[in-house]
C-alpha positions in Angstrom: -13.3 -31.8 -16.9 -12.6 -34.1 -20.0 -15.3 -35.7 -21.4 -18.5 -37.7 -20.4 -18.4 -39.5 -16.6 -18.7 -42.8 -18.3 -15.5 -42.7 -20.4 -13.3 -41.2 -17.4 -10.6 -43.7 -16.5 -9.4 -44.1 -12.8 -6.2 -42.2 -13.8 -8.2 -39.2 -15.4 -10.5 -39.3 -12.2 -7.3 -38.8 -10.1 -5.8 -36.0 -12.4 -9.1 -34.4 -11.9 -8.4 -34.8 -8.1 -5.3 -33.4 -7.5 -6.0 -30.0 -9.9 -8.7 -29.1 -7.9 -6.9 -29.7 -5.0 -4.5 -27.6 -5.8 -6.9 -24.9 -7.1 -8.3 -25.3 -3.2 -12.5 -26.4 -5.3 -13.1 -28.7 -2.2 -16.8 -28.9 -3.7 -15.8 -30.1 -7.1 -13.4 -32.4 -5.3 -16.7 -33.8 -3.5 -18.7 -33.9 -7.1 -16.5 -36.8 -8.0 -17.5 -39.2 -5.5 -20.5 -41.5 -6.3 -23.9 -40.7 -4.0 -22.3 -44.3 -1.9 -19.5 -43.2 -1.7 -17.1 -44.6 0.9 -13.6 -42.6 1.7 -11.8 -44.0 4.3 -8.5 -42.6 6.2 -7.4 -45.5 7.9 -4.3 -43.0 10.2 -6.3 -40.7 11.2 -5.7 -38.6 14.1 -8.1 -38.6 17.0 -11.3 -36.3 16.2 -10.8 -37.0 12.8 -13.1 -40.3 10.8 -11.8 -43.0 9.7 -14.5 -43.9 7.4 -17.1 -41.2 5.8 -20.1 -42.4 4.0 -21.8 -40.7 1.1 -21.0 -37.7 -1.4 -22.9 -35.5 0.6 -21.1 -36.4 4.2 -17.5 -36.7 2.1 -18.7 -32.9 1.2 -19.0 -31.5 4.4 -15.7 -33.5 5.8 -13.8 -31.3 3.3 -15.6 -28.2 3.8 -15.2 -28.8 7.5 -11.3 -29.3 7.0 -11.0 -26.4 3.9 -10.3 -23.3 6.5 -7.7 -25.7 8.8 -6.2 -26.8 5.8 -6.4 -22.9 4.4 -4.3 -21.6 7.7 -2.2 -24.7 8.3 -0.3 -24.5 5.1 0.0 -21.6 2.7 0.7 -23.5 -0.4 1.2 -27.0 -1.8 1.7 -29.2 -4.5 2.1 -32.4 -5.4 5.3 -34.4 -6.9 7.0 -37.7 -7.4 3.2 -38.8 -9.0 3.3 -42.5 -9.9 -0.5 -43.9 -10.5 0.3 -47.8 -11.0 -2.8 -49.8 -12.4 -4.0 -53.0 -11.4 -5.9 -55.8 -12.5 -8.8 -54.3 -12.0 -9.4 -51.4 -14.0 -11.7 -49.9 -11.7 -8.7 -49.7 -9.5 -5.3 -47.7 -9.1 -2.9 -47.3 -6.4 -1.3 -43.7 -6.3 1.6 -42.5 -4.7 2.8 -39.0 -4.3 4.0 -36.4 -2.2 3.3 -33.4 -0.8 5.2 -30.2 -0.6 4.2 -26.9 0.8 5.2 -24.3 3.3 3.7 -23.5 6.7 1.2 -20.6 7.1 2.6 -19.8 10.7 6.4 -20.3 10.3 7.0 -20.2 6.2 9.1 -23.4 6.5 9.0 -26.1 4.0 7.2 -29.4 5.0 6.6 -32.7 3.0 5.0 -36.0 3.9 4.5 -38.5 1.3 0.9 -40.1 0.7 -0.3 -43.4 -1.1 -4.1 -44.0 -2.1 -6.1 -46.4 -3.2 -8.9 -45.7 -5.7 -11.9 -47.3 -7.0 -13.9 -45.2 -10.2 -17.2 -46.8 -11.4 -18.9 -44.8 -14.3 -15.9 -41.8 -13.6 -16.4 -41.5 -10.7 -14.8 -41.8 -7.3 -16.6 -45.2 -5.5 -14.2 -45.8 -2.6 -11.0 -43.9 -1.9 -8.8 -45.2 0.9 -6.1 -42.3 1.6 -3.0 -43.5 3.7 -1.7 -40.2 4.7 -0.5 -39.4 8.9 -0.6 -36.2 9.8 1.0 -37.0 13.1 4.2 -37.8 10.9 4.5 -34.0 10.8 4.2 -32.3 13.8 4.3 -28.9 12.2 1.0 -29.5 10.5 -1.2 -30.3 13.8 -3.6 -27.7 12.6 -4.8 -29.4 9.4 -6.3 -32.0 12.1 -8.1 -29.5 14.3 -5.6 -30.1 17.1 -2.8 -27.8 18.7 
């Protein structure tokens, strides 16, 4: 990762995100969030938080979801990136989607997701992820329900 935490924009923070994302380094995802940390998921499914507090509880939330998301969907990646800065420059608004293929059937899914992002010191403070699962039926594993 590009240079020291302090000169890390918000953009390079989310560049970071996605590439170990899509290397599946669910840890090193959770090493960018501050020790406070607050990442929210305002749609989410029943069983699933809304709101996870703390590097350490954001860690285990994504190791918890890394097999479901490991047999839900076989591959993915990410297109139609936009990161549009604000006012704040601790603060972007990301939009993107996501395209992969079902483990269970091989079909093609998408569903498009839009975050907001707050980086003190590069690194992640608050991360507010607007994606619904429940859009896409197909992928009712990646929340733990059938």
């Amino acid at each position: 990762m590009p240079g020291p935490a302090s000169t890390r924009s918000p953009r390079d923070v989310f560049e970071d995100m996605l590439h170990l994302i899509l290397e599946r380094r669910f840890d090193a995802y959770a090493d960018l969030f501050t020790d406070d940390a607050v990442f929210e998921l305002p749609f989410a499914p029943p069983g699933v938080p809304r709101r996870i507090e703390g590097r350490e509880e954001i860690r285990a939330f994504l190791r918890a979801g890394t097999e479901r998301v490991a047999t839900a969907a076989r591959r993915w990646d990410f297109r139609s990136v936009v990161v549009h800065e604000t006012t704040d420059p601790e603060v972007i608004v990301t939009e993107f989607s996501v395209h992969g293929e079902v483990t269970a059937t091989g079909r093609p899914y998408q569903f498009s997701n839009l975050q907001v992002m707050t980086v003190r010191d590069g690194e992640i403070a608050a991360l507010r992820d607007y994606w619904n699962p429940l859009d896409r039926p197909e992928l009712a594993a990646l929340t733990g329900r059938d």
